[in-house]
Backbone as JSON Lines, residues from 0, in Angstrom:
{"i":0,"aa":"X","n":[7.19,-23.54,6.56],"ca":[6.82,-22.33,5.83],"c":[7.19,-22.55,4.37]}
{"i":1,"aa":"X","n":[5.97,-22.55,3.44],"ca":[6.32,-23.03,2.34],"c":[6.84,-21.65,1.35]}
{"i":2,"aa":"X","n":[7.65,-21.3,0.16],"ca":[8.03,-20.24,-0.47],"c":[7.26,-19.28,-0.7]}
{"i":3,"aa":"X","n":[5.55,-19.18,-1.21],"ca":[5.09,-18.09,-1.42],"c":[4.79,-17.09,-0.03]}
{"i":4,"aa":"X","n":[4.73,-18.13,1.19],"ca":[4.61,-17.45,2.54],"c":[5.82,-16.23,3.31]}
{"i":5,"aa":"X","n":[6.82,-16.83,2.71],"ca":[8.37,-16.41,2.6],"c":[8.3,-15.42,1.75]}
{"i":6,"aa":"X","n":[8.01,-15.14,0.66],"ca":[8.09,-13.84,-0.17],"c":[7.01,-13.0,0.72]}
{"i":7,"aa":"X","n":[5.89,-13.2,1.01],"ca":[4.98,-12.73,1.31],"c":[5.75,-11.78,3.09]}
{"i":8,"aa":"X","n":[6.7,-12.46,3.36],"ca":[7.46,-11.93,4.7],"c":[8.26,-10.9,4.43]}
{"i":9,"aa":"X","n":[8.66,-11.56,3.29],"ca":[9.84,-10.6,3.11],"c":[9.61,-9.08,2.56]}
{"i":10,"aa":"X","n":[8.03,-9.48,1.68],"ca":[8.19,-8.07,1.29],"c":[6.84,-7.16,1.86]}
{"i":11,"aa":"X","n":[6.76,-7.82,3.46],"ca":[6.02,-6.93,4.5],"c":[7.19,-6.59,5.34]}
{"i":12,"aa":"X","n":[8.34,-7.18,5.28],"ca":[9.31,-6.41,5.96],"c":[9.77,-5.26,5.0]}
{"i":13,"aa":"X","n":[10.36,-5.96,3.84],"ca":[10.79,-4.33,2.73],"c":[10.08,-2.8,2.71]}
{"i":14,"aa":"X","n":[8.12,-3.42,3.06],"ca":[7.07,-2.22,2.67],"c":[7.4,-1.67,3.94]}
{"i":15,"aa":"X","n":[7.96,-2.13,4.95],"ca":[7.71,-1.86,6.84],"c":[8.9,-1.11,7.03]}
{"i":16,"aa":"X","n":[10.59,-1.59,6.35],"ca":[11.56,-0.54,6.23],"c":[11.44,0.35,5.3]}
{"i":17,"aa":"X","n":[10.8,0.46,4.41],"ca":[10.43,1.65,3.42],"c":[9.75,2.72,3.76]}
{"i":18,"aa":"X","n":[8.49,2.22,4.69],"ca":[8.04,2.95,5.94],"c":[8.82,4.15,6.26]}
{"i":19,"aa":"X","n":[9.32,3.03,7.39],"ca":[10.15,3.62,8.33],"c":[10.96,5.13,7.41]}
{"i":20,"aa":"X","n":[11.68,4.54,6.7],"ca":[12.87,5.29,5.89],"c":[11.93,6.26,5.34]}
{"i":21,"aa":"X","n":[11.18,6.37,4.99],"ca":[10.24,7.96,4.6],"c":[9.48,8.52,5.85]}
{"i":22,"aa":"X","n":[9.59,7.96,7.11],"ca":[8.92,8.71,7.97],"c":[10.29,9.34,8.97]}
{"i":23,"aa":"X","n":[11.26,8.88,9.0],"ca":[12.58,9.68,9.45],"c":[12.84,10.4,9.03]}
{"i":24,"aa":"X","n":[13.5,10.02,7.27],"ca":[14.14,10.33,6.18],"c":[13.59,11.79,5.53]}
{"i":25,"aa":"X","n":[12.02,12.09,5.73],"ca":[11.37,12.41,4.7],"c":[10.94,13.66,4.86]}
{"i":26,"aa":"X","n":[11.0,14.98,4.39],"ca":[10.21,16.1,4.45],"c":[8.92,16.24,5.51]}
{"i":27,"aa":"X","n":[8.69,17.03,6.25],"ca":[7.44,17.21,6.92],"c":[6.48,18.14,6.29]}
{"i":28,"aa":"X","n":[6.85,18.46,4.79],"ca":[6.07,19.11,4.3],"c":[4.55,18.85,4.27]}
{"i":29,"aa":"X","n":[3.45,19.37,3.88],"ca":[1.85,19.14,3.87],"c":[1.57,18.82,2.78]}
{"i":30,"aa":"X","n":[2.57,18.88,1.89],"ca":[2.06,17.99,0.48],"c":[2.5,16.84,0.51]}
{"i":31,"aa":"X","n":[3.49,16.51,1.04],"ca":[4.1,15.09,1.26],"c":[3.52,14.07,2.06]}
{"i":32,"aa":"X","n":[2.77,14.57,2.74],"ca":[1.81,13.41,3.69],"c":[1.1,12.16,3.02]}
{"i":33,"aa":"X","n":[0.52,11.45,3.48],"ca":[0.09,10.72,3.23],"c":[-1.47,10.75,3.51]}
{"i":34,"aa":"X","n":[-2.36,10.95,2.34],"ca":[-3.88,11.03,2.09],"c":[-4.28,9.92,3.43]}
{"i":35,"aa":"X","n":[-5.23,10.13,3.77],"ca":[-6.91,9.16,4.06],"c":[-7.12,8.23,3.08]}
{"i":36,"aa":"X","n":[-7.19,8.48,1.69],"ca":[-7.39,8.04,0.93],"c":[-6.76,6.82,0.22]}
{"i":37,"aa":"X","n":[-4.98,7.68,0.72],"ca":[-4.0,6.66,0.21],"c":[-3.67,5.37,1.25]}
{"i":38,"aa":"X","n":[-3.66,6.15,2.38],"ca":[-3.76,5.08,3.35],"c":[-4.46,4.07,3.46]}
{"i":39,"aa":"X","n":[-5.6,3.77,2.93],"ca":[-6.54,3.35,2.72],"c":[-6.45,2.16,1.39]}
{"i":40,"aa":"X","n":[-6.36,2.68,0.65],"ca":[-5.39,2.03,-0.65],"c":[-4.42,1.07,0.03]}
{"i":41,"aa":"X","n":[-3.22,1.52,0.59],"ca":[-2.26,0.75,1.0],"c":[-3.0,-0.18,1.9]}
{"i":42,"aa":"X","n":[-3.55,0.29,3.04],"ca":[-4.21,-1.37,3.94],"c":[-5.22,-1.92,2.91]}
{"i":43,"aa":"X","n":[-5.7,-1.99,1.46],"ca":[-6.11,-2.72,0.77],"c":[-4.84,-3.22,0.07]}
{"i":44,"aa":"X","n":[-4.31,-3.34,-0.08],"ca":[-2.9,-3.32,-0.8],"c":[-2.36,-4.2,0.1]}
{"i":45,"aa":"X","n":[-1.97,-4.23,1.32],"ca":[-1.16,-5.31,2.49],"c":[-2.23,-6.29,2.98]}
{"i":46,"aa":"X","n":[-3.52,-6.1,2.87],"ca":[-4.79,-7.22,3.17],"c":[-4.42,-8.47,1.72]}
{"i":47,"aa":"X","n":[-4.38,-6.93,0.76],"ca":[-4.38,-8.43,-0.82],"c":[-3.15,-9.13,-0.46]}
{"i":48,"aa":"X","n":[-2.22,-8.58,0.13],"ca":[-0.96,-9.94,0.37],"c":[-0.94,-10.53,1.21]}
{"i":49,"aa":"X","n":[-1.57,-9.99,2.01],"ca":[-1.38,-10.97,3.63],"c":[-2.48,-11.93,2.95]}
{"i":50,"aa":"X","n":[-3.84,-11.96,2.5],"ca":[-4.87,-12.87,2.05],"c":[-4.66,-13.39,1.01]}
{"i":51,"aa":"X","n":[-3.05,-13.3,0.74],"ca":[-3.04,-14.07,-1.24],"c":[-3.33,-15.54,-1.34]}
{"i":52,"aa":"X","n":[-3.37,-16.41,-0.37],"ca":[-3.64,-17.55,-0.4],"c":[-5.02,-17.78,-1.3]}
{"i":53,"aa":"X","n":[-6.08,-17.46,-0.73],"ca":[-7.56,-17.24,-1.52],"c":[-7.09,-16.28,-2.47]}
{"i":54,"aa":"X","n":[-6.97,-16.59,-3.7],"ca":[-6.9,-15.84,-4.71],"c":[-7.95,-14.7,-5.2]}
{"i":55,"aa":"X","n":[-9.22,-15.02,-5.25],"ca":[-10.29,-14.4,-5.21],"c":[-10.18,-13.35,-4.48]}
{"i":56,"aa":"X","n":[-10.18,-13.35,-2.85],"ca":[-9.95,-12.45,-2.22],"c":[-8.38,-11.52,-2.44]}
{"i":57,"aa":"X","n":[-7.35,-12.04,-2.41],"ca":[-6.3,-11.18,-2.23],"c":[-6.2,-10.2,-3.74]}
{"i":58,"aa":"X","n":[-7.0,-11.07,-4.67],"ca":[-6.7,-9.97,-5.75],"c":[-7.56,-8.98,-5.73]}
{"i":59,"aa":"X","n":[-8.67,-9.07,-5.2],"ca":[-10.07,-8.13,-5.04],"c":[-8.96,-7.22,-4.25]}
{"i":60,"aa":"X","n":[-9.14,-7.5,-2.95],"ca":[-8.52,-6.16,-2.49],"c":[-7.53,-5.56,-3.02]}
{"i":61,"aa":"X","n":[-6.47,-6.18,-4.04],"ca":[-5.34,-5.48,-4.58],"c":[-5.67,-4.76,-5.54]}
{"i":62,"aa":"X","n":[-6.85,-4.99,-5.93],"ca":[-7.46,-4.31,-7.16],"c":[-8.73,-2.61,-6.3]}
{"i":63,"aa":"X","n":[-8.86,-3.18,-5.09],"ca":[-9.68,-2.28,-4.64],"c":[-8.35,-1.19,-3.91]}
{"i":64,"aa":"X","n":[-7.71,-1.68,-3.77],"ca":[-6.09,-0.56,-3.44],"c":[-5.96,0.36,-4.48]}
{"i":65,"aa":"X","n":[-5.67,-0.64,-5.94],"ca":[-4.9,0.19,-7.39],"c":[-6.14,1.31,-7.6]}
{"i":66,"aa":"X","n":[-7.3,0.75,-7.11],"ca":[-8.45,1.54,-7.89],"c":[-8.27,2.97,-6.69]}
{"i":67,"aa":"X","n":[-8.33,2.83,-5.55],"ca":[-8.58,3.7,-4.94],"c":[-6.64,4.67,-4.73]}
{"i":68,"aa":"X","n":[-5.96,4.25,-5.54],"ca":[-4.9,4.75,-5.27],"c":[-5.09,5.73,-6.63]}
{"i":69,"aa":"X","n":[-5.76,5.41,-7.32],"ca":[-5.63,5.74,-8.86],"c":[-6.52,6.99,-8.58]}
{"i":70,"aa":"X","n":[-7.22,6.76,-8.06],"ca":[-8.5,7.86,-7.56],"c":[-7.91,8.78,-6.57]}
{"i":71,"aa":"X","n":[-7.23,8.74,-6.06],"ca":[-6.26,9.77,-5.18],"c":[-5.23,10.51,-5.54]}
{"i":72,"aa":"X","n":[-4.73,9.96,-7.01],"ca":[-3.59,10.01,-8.14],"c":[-4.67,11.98,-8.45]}
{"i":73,"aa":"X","n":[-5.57,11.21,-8.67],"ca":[-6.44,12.07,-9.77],"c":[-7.15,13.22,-9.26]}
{"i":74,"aa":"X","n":[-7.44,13.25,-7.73],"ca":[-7.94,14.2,-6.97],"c":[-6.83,14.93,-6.73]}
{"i":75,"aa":"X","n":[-5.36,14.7,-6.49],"ca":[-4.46,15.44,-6.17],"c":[-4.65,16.47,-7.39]}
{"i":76,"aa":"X","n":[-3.99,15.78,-8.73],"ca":[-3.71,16.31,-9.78],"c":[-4.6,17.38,-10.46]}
{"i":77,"aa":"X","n":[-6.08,17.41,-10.0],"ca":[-7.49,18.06,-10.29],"c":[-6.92,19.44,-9.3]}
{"i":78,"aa":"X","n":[-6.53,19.1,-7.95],"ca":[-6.35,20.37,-6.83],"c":[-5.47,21.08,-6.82]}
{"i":79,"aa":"X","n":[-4.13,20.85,-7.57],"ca":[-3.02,21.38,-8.1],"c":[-3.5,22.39,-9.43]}
């Protein structure tokens, strides 16, 4: 297992206890949830790292995450 594969572990374990720790930890409020939208974002977001090898690809999807996270940023903030 060469080093970038190793970071790439480590910080699907960090995103996986971070998880966790806001779904115990965390308010059950209805604003606090987590969008369709955002969710969505994030599995573009863990595809661009799990696929970082192909550069092409892992940055596309990390970029199709930021974009669609940014766009969920902005629908909240419009409904408020």
């Amino acid at each position: 297992m060469n080093t970038s594969q190793i970071y790439i572990a480590v910080s699907i374990i960090v995103l996986a206890a971070i998880a966790l720790l806001v779904i115990f930890l965390g308010k059950s409020k209805k604003e606090n949830r987590l969008t369709p939208l955002a969710g969505l974002a994030l599995g573009f977001i863990l595809a661009g790292i799990i696929f970082g090898d192909n550069r092409l690809i892992g940055y596309s999807l990390l970029g199709i995450g930021v974009i669609l996270s940014v766009i969920d940023i902005v629908k909240k903030l419009k409904s408020e």
